[in-house]
N, C-alpha and C positions, 0 to 999 in steps of 0.2 A: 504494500500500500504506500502510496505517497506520504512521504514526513510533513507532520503538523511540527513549525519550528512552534519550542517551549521559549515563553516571556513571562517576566511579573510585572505585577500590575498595581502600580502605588495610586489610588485614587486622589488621595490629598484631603485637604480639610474646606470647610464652608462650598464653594460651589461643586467642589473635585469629584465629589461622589456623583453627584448628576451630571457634569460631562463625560467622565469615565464611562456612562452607563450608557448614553446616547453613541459615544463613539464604539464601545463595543458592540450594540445593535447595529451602527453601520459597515464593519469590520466582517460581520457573521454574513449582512447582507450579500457584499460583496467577495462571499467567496474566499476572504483572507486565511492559509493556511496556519494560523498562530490561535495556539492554547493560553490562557491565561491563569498566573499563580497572582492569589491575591495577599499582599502585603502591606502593613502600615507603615507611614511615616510622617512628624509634625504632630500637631496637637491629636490628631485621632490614635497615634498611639501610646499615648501618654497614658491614656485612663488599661489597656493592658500588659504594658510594661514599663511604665514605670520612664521610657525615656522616648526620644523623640524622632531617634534614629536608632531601633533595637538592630541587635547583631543578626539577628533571622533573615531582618531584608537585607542588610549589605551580602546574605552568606546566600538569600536564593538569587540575586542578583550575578553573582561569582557563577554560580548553578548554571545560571544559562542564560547569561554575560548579555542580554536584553534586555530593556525595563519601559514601559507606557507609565507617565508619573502626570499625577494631575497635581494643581498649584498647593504647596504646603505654607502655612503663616509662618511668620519671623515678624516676634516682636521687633519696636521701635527703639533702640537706646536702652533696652533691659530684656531681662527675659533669659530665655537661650538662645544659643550660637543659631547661623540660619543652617536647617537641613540641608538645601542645596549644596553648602560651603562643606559640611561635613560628606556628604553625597560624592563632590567631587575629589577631595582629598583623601577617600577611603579608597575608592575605585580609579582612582589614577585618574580619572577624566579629564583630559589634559586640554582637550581641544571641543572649544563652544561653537559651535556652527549654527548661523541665523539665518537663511534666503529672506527677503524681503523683496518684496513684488508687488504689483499694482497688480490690484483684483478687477473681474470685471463685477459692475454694479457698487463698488464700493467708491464712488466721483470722494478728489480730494484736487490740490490745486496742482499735483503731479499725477499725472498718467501714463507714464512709463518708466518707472522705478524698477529696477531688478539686480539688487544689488545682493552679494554674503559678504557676511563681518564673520570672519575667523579670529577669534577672542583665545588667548592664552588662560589657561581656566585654576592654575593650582598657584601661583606667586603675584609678586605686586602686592601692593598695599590695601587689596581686597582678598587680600588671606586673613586679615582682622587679627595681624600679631601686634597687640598695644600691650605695652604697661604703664601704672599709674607711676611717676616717679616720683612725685610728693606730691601734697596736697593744691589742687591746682593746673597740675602740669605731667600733661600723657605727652607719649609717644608713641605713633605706630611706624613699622618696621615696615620698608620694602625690599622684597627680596627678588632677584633675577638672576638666573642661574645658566650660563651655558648650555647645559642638557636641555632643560626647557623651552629655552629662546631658539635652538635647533632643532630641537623636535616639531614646534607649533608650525615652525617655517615652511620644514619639510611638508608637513600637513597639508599648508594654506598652497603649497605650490602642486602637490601632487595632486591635488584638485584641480586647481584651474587646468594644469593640464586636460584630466578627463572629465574636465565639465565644458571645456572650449570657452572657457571665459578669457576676455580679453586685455585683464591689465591686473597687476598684484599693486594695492597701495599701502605704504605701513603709516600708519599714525604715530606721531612719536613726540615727544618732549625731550630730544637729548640735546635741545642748545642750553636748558637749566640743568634737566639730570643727564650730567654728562656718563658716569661711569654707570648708571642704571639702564635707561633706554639706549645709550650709548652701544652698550650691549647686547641689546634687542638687537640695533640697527647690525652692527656686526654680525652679528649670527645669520640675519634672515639674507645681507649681500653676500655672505660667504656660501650661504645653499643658494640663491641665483645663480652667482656666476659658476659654482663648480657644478652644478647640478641642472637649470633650469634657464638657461642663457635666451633661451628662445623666447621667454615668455616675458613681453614688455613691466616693468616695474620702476615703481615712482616712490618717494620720502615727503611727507608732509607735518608740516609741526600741528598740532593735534587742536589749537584753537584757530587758526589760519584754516582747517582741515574743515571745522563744522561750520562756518561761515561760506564756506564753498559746497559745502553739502545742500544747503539750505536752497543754496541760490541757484544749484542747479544739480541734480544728484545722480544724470544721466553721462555725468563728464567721470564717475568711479564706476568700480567695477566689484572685485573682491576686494576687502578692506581687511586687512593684520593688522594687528595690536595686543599690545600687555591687558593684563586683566580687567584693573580698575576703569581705565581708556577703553575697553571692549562694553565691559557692562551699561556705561552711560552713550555708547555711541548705537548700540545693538536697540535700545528705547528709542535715541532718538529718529534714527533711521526708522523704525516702526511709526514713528508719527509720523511718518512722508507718505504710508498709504492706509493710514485708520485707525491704529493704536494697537495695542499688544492682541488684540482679541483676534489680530489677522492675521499674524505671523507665529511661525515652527520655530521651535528652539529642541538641539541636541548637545547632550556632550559625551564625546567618546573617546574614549583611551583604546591603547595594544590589545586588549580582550572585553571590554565590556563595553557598554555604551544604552544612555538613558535619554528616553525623548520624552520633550515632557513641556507643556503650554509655560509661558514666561508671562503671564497675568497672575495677576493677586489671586487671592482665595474669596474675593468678596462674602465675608460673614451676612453684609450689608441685604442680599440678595440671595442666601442661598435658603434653599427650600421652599423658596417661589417657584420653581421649575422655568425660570426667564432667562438663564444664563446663555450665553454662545459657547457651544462644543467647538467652534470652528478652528482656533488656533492648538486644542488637542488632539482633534481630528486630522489637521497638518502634519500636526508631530507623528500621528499615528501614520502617515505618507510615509515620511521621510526613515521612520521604523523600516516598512515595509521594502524601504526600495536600498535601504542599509543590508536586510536579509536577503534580498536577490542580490546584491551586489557579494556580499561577505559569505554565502551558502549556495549561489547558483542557484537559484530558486526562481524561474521564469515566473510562477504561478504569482510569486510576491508581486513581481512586475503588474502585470495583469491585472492584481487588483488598485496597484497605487497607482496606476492610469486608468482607473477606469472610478474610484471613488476620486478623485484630483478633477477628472474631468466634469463629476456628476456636481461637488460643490460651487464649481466654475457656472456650472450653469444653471442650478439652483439661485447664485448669487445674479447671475444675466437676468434673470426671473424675477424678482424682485421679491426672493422668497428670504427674505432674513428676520435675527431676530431684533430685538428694541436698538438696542448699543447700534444698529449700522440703520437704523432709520425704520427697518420694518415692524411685520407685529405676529411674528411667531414665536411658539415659544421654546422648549430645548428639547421638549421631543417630537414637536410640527417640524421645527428644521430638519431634523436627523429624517424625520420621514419624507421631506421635500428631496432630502440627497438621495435617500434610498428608491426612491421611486423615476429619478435621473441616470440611475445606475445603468449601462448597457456593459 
């Protein structure tokens, strides 16, 4: 019999159980060859173990190095560490991958966005290493490491390569941090030229960078960068065609790799059944076309074009829910895709 590839399934907290649940109706719809382990993390697993990231998920994870995660909460300035941050330092997930695309049906004042932010996902000063040092006076630590800053490169090149994208740009601050970004910049010219010479690549200092973003965002292409500089450019870029609720986020290391919606948990809205599955239901694409690529798996194919195509055109339709202007709600959407399915 044909292999059902095994994934777990981290639904999340406030909205994450209800998209979770519509993207897996769409998932079953279309034929997708993938079983589901279900696992907590964030506040919903607090109340059965006790912490927020238990070792079960990180170990069914390892299992079977896949994971579909829906949004988990991290408090504000107190609380606990964020899951994500521990999510990706557990499992190496070294490398953030964002596509951001102009949808159809979703009008904004750009209409042809198609840009990925390849974000370094374990160092920099979104690794949250602070100490108090006296009363008054913190300090957080940024860290860049060689291996890192070579690895992500490697990454962000071996893609464009087999995605045919047309320009590699790095974001960078190394005319202030000279020996930090300095070091990005190093690493990622040292994998161009030994490595990827063909493929055109550009340096931009990183507030010069979003002022050009702004003004025209059809002049990039793939965008590299350090952590911190990844996480605030990966939103911004999402606001060029709608807001987070329209855009796939993955991160994946040498053996695992978790895809999982970059919207909040909205506590605000959950259990109204009003949320958009759309940006997990992406994630649940870009799953999919990770296991045809990393297992061979045509059948994976076949369904991440064929659900890709069906919300494309659900959204032409003017079938959406509140957040992009329409009036359906999170299981009328999922059945607006399912019924676009060919």
């Amino acid at each position: 019999m044909p292999t059902t590839h095994q994934a777990v399934l981290i639904p999340g907290d406030g909205i994450g159980p209800a998209v979770s649940a519509a993207v897996l109706k769409i998932l079953k719809a279309a034929d997708a060859p993938v079983a589901f382990h279900q696992h907590h993390a964030g506040i919903a697993a607090l109340a059965d173990s006790g912490e927020v990231l238990p070792q079960s998920t990180i170990d069914a994870v390892r299992e079977h190095h896949v994971a579909l995660k829906g949004p988990c909460t991290t408090p504000v300035g107190k609380g606990f560490s964020s899951v994500n941050v521990q999510l990706r330092k557990k499992l190496d997930l070294y490398a953030a991958i964002r596509p951001v695309r102009s949808l159809p049906g979703v009008p904004t004042r750009y209409t042809d966005v198609d840009l990925v932010i390849f974000r370094e996902n374990t160092e920099g000063l979104y690794s949250g290493i602070e100490n108090e040092i006296t009363d008054g006076v913190v300090t957080s630590l940024k860290i860049a490491t060689r291996t890192a800053c070579t690895r992500i490169a490697q990454r962000a090149f071996e893609y464009a390569k087999k995605r045919d994208r047309k320009k590699v740009t790095v974001f960078h601050k190394a005319n202030i941090l000279k020996l930090s970004d300095g070091l990005f910049l190093d690493c990622v010219e040292k994998v161009h030229d030994e490595q990827f010479p063909d493929i055109p690549y550009e340096t931009q200092i990183i507030d010069a960078g979003c002022m050009k973003l702004v003004q025209d965002p059809t002049q990039f292409d793939l965008l590299l960068m350090e952590n911190l500089y990844g996480d605030v450019i990966s939103d911004l870029t999402a606001g060029l065609v709608g807001g987070l609720g329209v855009v796939p986020g993955s991160n994946i290391g040498e053996t695992d790799a978790v895809f999982e919606a970059v919207h909040g948990s909205a506590p605000d809205i959950a259990g109204k059944g009003i949320a958009n599955p759309l940006a997990l239901l992406m994630s649940a694409v870009m799953m999919l076309n990770h296991l045809a690529e990393s297992r061979k798996d045509d059948r994976c194919l076949t369904a991440a074009n064929a659900i890709k195509n069906a919300y494309n055109k659900a959204l032409e339709d003017n079938q959406k829910t509140g957040d992009l202007g329409g009036n359906l709600n999170t299981d009328q959407f999922a059945n607006a895709v399912i019924q676009r399915l060919t």
